[in-house]
N, C-alpha and C positions, 0 to 999 in steps of 0.2 A: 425229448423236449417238446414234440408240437405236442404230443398225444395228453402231456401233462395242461397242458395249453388249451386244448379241448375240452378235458376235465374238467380243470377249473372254470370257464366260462359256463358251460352247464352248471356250476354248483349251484344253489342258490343262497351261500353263505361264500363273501358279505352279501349283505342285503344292498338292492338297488338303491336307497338313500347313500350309502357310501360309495357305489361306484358311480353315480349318475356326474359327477366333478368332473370323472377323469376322459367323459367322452366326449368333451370338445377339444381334449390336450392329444388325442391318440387316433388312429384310423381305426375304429373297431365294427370289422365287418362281422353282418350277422351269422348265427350260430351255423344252418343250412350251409350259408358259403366257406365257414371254414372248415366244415367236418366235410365237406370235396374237395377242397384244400390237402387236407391230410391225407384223403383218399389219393387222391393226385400222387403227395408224396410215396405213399407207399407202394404205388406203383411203378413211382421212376427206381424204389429201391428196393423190386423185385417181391416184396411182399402183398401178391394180387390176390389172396385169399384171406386176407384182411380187410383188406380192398374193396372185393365185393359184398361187404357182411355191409360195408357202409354206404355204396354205392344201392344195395336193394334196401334200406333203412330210407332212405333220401327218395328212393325211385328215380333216379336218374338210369337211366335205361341202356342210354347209347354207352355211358363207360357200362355198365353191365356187359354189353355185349363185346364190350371192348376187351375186357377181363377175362370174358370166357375163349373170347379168338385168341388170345396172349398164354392162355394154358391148353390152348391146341382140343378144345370143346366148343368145335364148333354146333355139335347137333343141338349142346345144350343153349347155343345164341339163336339157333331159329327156331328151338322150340319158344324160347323165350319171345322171337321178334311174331311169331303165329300166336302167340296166346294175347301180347297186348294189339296184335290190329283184330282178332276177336270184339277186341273194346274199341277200338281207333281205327275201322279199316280206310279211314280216309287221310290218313294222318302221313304224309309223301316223305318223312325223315324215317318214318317207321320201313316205309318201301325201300327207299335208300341205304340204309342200313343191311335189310336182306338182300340186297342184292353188292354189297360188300361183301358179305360173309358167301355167299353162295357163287361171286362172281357172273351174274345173271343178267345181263341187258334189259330185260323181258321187266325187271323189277323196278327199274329207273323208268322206263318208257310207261310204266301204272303208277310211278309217283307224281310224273308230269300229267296224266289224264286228270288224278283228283286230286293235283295243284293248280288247274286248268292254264299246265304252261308256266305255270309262274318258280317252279321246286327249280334254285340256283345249283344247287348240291347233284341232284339226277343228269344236269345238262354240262352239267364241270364231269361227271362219274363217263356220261356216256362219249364226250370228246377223247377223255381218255383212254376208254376203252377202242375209240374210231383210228386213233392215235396209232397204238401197238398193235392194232389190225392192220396197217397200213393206207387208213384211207385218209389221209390227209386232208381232201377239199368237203368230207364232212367232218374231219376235226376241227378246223378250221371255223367252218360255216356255226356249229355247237360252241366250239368258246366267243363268237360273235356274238349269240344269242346269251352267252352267259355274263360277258360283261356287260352286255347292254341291261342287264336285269341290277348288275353290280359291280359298278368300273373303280369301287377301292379295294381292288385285291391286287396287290402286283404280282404272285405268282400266275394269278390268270394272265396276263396279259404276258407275262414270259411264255406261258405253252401259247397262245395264240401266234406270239411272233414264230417259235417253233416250228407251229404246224403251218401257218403260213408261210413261211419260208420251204418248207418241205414239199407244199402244194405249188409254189411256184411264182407266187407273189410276193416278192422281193420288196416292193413299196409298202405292204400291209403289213408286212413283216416288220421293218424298220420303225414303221408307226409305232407297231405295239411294245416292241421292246421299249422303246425310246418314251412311252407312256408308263413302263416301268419300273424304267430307273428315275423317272418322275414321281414317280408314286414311294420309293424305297432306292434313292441311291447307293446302297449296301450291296445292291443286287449287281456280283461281282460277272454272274453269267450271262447275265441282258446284256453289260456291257463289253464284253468276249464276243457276244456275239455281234450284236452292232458293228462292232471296229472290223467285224470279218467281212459283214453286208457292207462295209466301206471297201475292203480290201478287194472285194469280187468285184468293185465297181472301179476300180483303179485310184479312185477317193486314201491315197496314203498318210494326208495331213489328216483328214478324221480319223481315219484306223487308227493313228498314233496315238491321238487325243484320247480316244476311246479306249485305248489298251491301260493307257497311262491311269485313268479312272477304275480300271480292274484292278490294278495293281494295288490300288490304293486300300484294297479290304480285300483282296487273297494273293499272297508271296510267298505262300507256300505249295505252290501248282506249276510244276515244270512244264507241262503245257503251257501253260498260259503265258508261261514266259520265251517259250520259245514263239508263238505266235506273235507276239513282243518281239523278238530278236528282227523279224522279216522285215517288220512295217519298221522300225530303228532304221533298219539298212536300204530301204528303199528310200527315207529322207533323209539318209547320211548324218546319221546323227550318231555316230563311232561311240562315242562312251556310251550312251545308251546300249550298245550289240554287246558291246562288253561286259556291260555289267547285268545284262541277259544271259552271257554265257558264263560267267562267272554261278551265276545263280544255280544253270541249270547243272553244272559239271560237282555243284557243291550238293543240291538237291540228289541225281541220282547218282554219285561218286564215282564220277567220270564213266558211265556207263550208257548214258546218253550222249551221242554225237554227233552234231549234224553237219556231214562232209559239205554239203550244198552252201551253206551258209557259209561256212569256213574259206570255201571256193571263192564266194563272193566277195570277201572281204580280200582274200589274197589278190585277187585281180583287183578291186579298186586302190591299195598298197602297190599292186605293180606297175599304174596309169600313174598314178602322183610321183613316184621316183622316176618313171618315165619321163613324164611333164618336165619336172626340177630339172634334167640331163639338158630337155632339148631346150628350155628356157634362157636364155642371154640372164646374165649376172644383174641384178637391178642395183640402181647408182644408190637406190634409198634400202638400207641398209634393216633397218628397221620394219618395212613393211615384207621384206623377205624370211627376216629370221621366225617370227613368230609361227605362219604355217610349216615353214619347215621343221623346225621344231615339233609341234605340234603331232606331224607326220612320226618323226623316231618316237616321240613317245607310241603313238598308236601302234609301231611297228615291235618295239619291245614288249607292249603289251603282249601283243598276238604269240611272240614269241614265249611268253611265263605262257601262257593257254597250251599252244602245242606241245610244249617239254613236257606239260605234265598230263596230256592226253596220252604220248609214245609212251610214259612210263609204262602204260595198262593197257592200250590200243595200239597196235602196230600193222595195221590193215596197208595195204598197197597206195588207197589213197592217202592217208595218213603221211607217208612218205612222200609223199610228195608234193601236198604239201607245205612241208618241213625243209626238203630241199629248196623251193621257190623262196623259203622265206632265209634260209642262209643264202640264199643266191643274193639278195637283195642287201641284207645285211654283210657280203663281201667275204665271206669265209666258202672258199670254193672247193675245199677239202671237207669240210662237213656237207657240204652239198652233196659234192661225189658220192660220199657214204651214204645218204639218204639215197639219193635214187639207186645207188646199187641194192639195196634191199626193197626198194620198189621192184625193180626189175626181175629180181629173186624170186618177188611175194607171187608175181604173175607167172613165173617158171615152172612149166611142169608138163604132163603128155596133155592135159587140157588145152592149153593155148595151141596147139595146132590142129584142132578140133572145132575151137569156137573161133568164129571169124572178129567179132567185137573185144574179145581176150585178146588175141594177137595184137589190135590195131592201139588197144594201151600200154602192150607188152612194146611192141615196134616205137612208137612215140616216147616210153620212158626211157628208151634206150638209145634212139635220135639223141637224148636230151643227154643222158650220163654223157656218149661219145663228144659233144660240143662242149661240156665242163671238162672235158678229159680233154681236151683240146687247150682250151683257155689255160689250165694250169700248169699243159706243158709247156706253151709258150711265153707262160709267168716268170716260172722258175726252173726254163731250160733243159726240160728234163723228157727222156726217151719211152721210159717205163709207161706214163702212163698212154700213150700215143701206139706204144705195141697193146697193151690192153684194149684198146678200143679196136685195133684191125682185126685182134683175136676174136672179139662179142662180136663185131660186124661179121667177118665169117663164118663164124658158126652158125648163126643167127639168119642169113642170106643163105645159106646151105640149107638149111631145115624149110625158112619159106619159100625156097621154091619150090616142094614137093609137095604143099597144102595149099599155097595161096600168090601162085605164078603171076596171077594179072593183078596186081593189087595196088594201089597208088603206095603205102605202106613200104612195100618192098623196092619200088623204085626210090623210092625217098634213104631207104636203108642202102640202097647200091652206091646213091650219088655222096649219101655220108662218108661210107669207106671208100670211094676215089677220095676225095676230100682230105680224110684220114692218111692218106697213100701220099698224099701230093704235098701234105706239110712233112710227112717224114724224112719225103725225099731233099727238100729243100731246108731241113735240119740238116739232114748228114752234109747236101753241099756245104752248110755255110761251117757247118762242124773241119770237113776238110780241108778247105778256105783257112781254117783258121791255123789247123796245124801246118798247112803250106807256107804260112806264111810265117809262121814259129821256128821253122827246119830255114827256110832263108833268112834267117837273120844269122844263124851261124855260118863261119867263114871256115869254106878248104884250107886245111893249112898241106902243104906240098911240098 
C-alpha cells in the first residue's frame, strides 16, 4: 500500500493543474520525506535491503549506517562513515556515529573538539558510556552539560536523575526526575523512582502519591507494584496492599511472595483485634460498628490471599502465617494444623545445627503447645494436652545436647511444666467429678 503510494506521487500523471485543489484539503508531505517514510517502514518490517537502496538514493547516511549495524556489517558502516568524513571531516554526527558502531570514546571526544563543545549526541554518548563504566560523578557531571545545551529531552534528564542518584546526590537526583515527569508525565520510571527518593527519606505521603502516578501508565510491572505494596502499608491504606497483592499474585501466578509484607499486615490485623478486646463497649453504636466491620472485611480478605498462596506455597513461614490468621478468625483446630506443619517444615538433622533454625523451630512449637492448650481446655479434652508433653520432650531432649544455654530452651522447659501442671489439675478436677458421681449412689445393706 505505501510503496503504491510513493509511485503514485512521483508519477507525473495527473498533471499538477488537477492535483494542486486537493493540497489545501490533505497533509501532503514532500516526495524526500515520504520515500524515508517508507524506508522507515520497511525497516520496522524487517525488509532492510530495500531499505538501504532508498536510504543511499536520499543520502541519508545515519539510517545507512543504521541498516548496515541491523544486518550485523559493521565494516561495511565504517567504511561508509571514513569515506563521507573524507568529505566532512568536521561534521561531529558523522564522529558520533563511528563511534556508535565501533563503541569508541576516542570518537565522541573528536566530535566535541570540532563541534567546539557544543555536539549534544557525543556528551549524551559519552555519559553513557561514564555510566556502565561506573563512574557516576562524571556521568553525572556529562548529562549536566548535555541538558544545559538541551533541557527538552525527558529521557535525559531521567539518566541524570539516575546517575545522580548513583553518585550520591539525592537532591539533584530528585530535581531531575522530577524535571522529567514535567517534561513527559508518561515517564512511569522517573516516577518509581521519585516515590523511592521519598521512601529513602521516610517522605511515605509522597512515595504513595508518586507510586500512584506510575501506576497510572504501567500495571503490568510486578515490581512496581510491589514497591506500591510498602509505601500502601506504611500509610495504612489496606485496600490499596490489597489490591497490590492481588496484582502481584495474578501477574506472576502466585510465584511471587512477599512473606515481609504479609508479616506486616498480620501484625497490624493482630494490634486492631487486640485494641477491639481491650476497648470498653462504646454507648454510640454506630461509630463502633463501622471500623469494626471494616477490620473483618480486611481480615477475610487477607484470608481469600493466603488460601490461595498454601495451594502452591507451603514454606514454614507461609504456615504460619495462616495459623495467626485462624487464630484470629477463632478456629483453633485449623490453627493447630497449620503450625503443626510449620513445625514439620523446620524438622529435620538441620535444625540442631543451625542455631537461628532451632530458635523458629522452638518458638513454632511454644505456640502449637499454647493452642493445644487453649482447645483442651475449650472442649475438655486430654489428647491434645498429652501431644504437647510428647513435642515438648522430645524436643527438650534433643536441645539440650546442641543448645544447653539458650533462652529458647528455657522457654521450652517452662512450656512443658506448664503443660504438666494443667494436666494434672484436669485429672484432679476429672476425679472430683467422678467422686462425686459414686457418692450419689446409696449402700444398700
Amino acid at each position: 500500500m505505501m510503496d503504491k503510494l510513493v509511485g503514485a506521487i512521483i508519477k507525473s500523471n495527473p498533471g499538477v493543474s488537477n492535483r494542486i485543489p486537493f493540497c489545501y484539503a490533505v497533509h501532503l508531505p514532500t516526495i524526500p520525506a515520504l520515500r524515508k517514510e517508507y524506508g522507515e517502514l520497511l525497516v520496522s518490517c524487517g525488509l532492510v535491503g530495500e531499505a538501504i537502496t532508498i536510504f543511499e538514493s536520499l543520502e541519508l547516511w545515519d539510517n545507512l549506517i543504521h541498516c548496515y549495524c541491523l544486518l550485523g556489517k559493521k565494516s561495511a558502516a565504517v567504511d561508509l562513515i571514513n569515506a563521507r568524513l573524507l568529505e566532512r571531516p568536521n561534521d561531529p554526527s558523522l564522529w558520533c556515529s563511528l563511534g556508535d558502531v565501533t563503541i569508541n570514546d576516542s570518537c565522541y571526544e573528536r566530535a566535541l573538539e570540532v563541534s567546539n563543545d557544543k555536539s549534544v549526541r557525543a556528551k549524551r554518548a559519552l555519559a553513557r558510556s561514564a555510566y556502565n563504566q561506573g563512574d557516576f560523578q562524571k556521568s553525572k557531571m556529562l548529562w549536566e552539560a548535555a541538558m544545559a545545551l538541551n533541557s527538552l529531552y525527558p529521557d535525559g534528564w531521567l539518566n541524570l536523575g539516575l546517575a545522580a542518584w548513583k553518585a550520591g546526590d539525592e537532591q539533584k537526583a530528585l530535581g531531575a526526575l522530577t524535571s522529567a515527569v514535567q517534561l513527559d508525565p508518561s515517564k512511569w520510571k522517573a516516577w518509581n523512582n521519585i516515590a523511592c527518593l521519598h521512601k529513602l527519606k521516610n517522605r511515605s505521603k509522597e512515595s504513595f502519591i508518586a507510586f500512584q502516578e506510575a501506576l497510572k501508565f504501567e500495571r503490568n510491572n510486578w515490581q512496581l507494584w510491589e514497591n506500591f505494596s510498602h509505601v500502601a502499608m506504611d500509610v495504612v491504606n489496606t485496600d490499596q496492599v490489597f489490591e497490590a497483592l492481588q496484582q502481584i499474585l495474578k501477574m506472576t501466578k502466585n510465584k511471587r511472595i512477599d512473606v515481609v509484607l504479609l508479616d506486616r499486615m498480620m501484625t497490624e490485623f493482630e494490634n486492631r483485634n487486640l485494641s477491639s478486646i481491650e476497648i470498653e463497649a462504646s454507648s454510640n453504636e454506630s461509630i463502633k460498628t463501622k471500623p469494626c466491620a471494616q477490620s473483618q472485611r480486611h481480615i477475610e480478605l487477607f484470608g481469600k490471599i493466603i488460601q490461595q498462596i498454601v495451594k502452591t506455597e507451603s514454606t514454614s513461614e507461609i504456615w504460619g502465617l495462616y495459623a495467626r490468621w485462624s487464630r484470629i478468625k477463632g478456629d483453633l483446630t485449623v490453627c493447630s494444623e497449620a503450625l503443626l506443619k510449620q513445625v514439620r517444615s523446620y524438622q529435620g538433622s538441620e535444625v540442631w545445627k543451625d542455631k537461628e533454625r532451632f530458635k523458629k523451630f522452638a518458638r513454632a512449637s511454644l505456640e502449637l503447645c499454647r493452642v493445644y492448650m487453649e482447645i483442651s481446655v475449650s472442649i475438655g479434652s486430654k489428647r491434645e494436652l498429652f501431644s504437647a508433653e510428647m513435642h515438648l520432650n522430645n524436643t527438650i531432649k534433643q536441645a539440650r545436647k546442641s543448645f544447653a544455654e539458650t533462652e529458647e530452651l528455657n522457654e521450652l522447659e517452662s512450656c512443658l511444666e506448664e503443660v504438666r501442671n494443667v494436666i494434672q489439675k484436669f485429672e484432679e478436677t476429672t476425679n472430683m467429678k467422678e467422686h462425686k458421681d459414686l457418692s450419689e449412689f446409696e449402700i444398700i445393706t
